[in-house]
N, C-alpha and C positions, 0 to 999 in steps of 0.2 A: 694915262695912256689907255687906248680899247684893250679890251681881253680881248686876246685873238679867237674864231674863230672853232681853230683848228687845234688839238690837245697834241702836245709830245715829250711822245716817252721819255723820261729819264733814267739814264743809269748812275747810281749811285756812287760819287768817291768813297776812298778808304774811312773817311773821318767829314762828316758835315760839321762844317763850322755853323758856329752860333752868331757870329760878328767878324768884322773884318772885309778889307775889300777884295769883289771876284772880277777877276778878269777873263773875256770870253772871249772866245775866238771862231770867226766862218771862216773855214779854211780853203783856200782857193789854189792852184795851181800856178797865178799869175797875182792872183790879191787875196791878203787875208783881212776881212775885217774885225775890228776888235771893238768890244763893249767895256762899260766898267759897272760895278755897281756894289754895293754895302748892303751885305747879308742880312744887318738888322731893318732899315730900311724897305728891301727888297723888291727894287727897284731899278731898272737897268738902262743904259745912258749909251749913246756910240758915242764912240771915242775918235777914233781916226782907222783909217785904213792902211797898210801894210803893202807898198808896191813891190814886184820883184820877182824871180822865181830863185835865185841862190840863196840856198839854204842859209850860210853864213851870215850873209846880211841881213834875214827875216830875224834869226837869231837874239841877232847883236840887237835891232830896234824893240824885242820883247824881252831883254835884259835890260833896256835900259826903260823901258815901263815899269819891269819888275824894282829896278831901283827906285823908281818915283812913288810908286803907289804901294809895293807892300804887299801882294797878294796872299790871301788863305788858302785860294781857290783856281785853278784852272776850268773855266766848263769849255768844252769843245763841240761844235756843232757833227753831227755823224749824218751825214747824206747816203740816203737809199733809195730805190727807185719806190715808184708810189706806191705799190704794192709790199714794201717794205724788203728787198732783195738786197741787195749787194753789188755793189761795180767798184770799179776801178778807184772813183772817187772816196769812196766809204774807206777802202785801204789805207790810201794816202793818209785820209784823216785820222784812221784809229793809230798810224806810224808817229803823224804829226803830234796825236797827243803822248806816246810814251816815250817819244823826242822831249817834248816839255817838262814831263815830270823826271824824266829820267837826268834831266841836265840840269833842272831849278829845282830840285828834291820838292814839289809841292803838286800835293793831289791832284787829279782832273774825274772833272765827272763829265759825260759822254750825255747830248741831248740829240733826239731826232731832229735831225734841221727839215724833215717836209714841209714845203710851203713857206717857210722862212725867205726865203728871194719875191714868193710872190705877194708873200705881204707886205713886207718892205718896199716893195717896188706900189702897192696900194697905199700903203701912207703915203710915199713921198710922193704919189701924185694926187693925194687928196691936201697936201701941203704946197701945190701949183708945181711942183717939180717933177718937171714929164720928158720922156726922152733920154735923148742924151746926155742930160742933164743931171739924170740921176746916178750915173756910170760915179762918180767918185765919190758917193755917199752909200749907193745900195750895198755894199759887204757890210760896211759899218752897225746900218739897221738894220740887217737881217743878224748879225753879232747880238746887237742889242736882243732883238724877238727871242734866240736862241738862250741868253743870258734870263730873258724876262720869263720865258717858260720852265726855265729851273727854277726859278726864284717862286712863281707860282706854284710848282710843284710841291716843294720845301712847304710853302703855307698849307697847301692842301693837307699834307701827312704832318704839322702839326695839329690839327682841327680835329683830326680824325681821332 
């Protein structure tokens, strides 16, 4: 995969894991996408996207992830305007993730999602998927970018 670009910030969980798989989430009001990926590895994969806006139901399809896969890790994408402010969106997100930990007892670390939509919407159209076409993949990749910027991160401050 390219290195993006574009650097973001990460906030750090309680406890970084060494190994085990993280599951990522772009949090959406109407779609959440979701990534996966193994910390040792460190390497991040979309997985599927999350239709819906009832809380309940978003729920239940990310406990039954969490019973497939096992996760260490929660990362959640945190959207802010470009200048890095705050809106409406960034709330919902920082609720959605202490909704996560707080129901699946398991960490979340918090990454900048800037530019995340717009890169994901650059791969998949550097991959012939353009348009409307990209509408039930683009959460997913941008999950992924989100997921893959932590994971870059993580190597960075090992290195250092």
């Amino acid at each position: 995969m390219a290195k993006s670009r574009y650097q973001l910030p990460v906030t750090e969980p309680k406890q970084r894991p060494l190994s085990g798989t993280v599951l990522a989430f772009d949090f959406g009001i109407k779609r959440i996408g979701v990534a996966i990926g193994e910390c040792g590895i460190g390497l991040a994969h979309p997985h599927l996207t999350i239709n819906g806006e009832k809380t309940e139901q978003r729920f239940l399809a990310i406990a039954q992830l969490i019973e497939t896969w096992q996760p260490v890790l929660f990362v959640v994408g945190l959207p802010t305007h470009v200048d890095g402010t705050e809106h409406e969106l960034t709330r919902l997100s920082q609720r959605f993730a202490r909704r996560l930990e707080g129901r699946f007892n398991i960490d979340v670390a918090m990454v900048d999602e800037r530019y995340t939509s717009l890169i994901a919407s650059e791969m998949l159209r550097e991959q012939g998927v353009k348009g409307r076409k990209q509408k039930p993949m683009l959460d997913q990749v941008a999950a992924q970018q989100i997921l893959q910027s932590y994971f870059d991160e993580q190597n960075t401050a090992n290195i250092t």
